[in-house]
C-alpha positions, 0 to 999 in steps of 0.5 A: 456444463463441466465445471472448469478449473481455472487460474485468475488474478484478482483485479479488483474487490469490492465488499464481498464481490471480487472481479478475476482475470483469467487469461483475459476473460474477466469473471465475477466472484464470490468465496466460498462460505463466509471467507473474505480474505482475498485481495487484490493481486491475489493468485487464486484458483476458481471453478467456472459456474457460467460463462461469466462467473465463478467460485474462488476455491483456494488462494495460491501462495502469496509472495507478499500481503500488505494490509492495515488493521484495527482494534476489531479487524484487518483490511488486505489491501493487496497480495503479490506486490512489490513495491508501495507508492506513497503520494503525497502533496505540496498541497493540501498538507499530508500527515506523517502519521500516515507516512510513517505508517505505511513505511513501517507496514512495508518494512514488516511485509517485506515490500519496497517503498517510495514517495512520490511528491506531486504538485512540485509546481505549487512552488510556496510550498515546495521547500517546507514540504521537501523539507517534511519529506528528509526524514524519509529520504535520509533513512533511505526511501527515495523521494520522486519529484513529479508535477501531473497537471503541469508536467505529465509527460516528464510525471510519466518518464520519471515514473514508468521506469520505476514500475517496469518489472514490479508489482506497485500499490499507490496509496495517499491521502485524498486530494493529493493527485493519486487519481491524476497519476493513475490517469496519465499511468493508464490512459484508459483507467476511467473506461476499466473503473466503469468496466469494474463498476458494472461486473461487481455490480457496485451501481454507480461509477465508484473509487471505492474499491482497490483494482489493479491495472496491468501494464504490459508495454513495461515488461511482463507482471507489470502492474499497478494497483490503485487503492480508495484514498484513506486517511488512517493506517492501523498497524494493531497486528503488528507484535512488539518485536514485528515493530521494532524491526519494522522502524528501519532507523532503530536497526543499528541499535537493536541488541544493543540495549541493557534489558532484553525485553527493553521496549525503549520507551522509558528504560534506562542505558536503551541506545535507541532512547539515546539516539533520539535524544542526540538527534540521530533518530527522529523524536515524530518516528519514535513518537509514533512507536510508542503509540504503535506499541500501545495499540498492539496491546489493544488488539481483541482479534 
């Protein structure tokens, strides 16, 4: 048999087995040597070894690349998106360490970010939540309200404009309802999930790993990827300079300080330390700033 040459999309990834989308034929995939720095959403290039299998020869340019890291290693969490969703929840609480996060690693990937919160119906909640969630809103990330168990089909058309054209990632923490949204989103999830399953031969029916779904109806390069629930964002990657661009609330002070090299930490006539102290920044964000900082210095990678 010739060796074909084709052109796939990663649809999903699990360990060191990947699943490929060429052209509506789904293919099985392993790298080349010991590489495994393909994501999901890439674009890659793969030669055919049989009717169900192939070899990923090469990763076409990618438009964007979302991913966490720690001290030892990173995590791609997925190639050629634009746009992330952050799910949280009126209930269980979520953690604005995990929120900010994600915001800061979307501001440095170059990629949108929203927040979707679910669960509007938990109505004891609702306000105190709405009110965690301002310092997001106020600094320009929108926040939409939707309710998958009680109200799916309002879920469905608040949210199916938002992903037409795009390319989106939701990720949240456990308990939230990432899965309910995804299941309204895409009606046949759980079949493709078993689909998955089976072709990367994880064994059982599993949600540990990150696949995309496309969604043609709503445009062409519609898609949506969904990823496992995790509950920690490292951002060791990420250089001094990378982070402070990333905070979108210190952009209009930036260049403003007296020292250079300022790390607006501990520095004295630093205007972003002064908008913290008069409110303008929130003292949580640039909390976790200074932690962020202190874990660039940890990388060993």
């Amino acid at each position: 048999m010739s060796k074909q040459a084709l052109t796939g999309t990663i649809i999903a990834a699990h360990g060191r087995h990947y699943l490929a989308d060429a052209d509506g034929q789904k293919l099985q995939c392993v790298t080349r040597g010991k590489k495994t720095n393909v994501a999901v959403g890439d674009v890659v290039k793969l030669t055919l070894t049989s009717n169900d299998q192939a070899v990923i020869d090469a990763i076409t340019e990618r438009k964007t690349l979302l991913y966490r890291s720690d001290q030892y290693k990173s995590k791609l969490l997925a190639a050629n998106v634009t746009q992330l969703f952050i799910v949280v929840a009126t209930e269980p609480g979520f953690t604005d360490d995990l929120v900010s996060r994600a915001l800061v690693a979307t501001e440095a990937a170059g990629i949108q970010a929203h927040l979707i919160l679910n669960k509007v119906d938990v109505t004891e909640s609702l306000q105190r939540t709405r009110e965690r969630l301002t310092v997001y809103s106020k600094l320009g990330y929108p926040v939409h309200e939707v309710s998958a168990k009680t109200q799916p089909e309002q879920t469905v058309a608040t949210l199916k404009p938002l992903l037409a054209g795009q390319s989106s990632i939701l990720i949240g923490q456990s308990g939230m309802g990432k899965s309910s949204l995804i299941n309204l989103l895409i009606p046949d999830a759980d079949i493709a999930v078993r689909e998955i399953s089976a072709a990367l031969d994880t064994g059982k029916h599993t949600t540990t790993f990150t696949r995309l779904y496309t969604m043609p109806e709503l445009g062409e390069g519609t898609a949506i990827i969904d990823s496992p629930g995790f509950q920690e964002f490292g951002l060791y990657h990420l250089s001094e300079g990378m982070l402070e661009r990333a905070f979108r609330d210190f952009q209009p002070y930036l260049g403003g300080c007296k020292y250079y090299n300022c790390r607006h930490l501990n520095e004295p006539q630093c205007p972003i330390r002064d908008a913290v102290a008069s409110g303008e920044i929130s003292p949580m964000r640039h909390a976790l700033y200074g932690q962020l900082l202190h874990e660039s210095a940890q990388t060993l990678y």
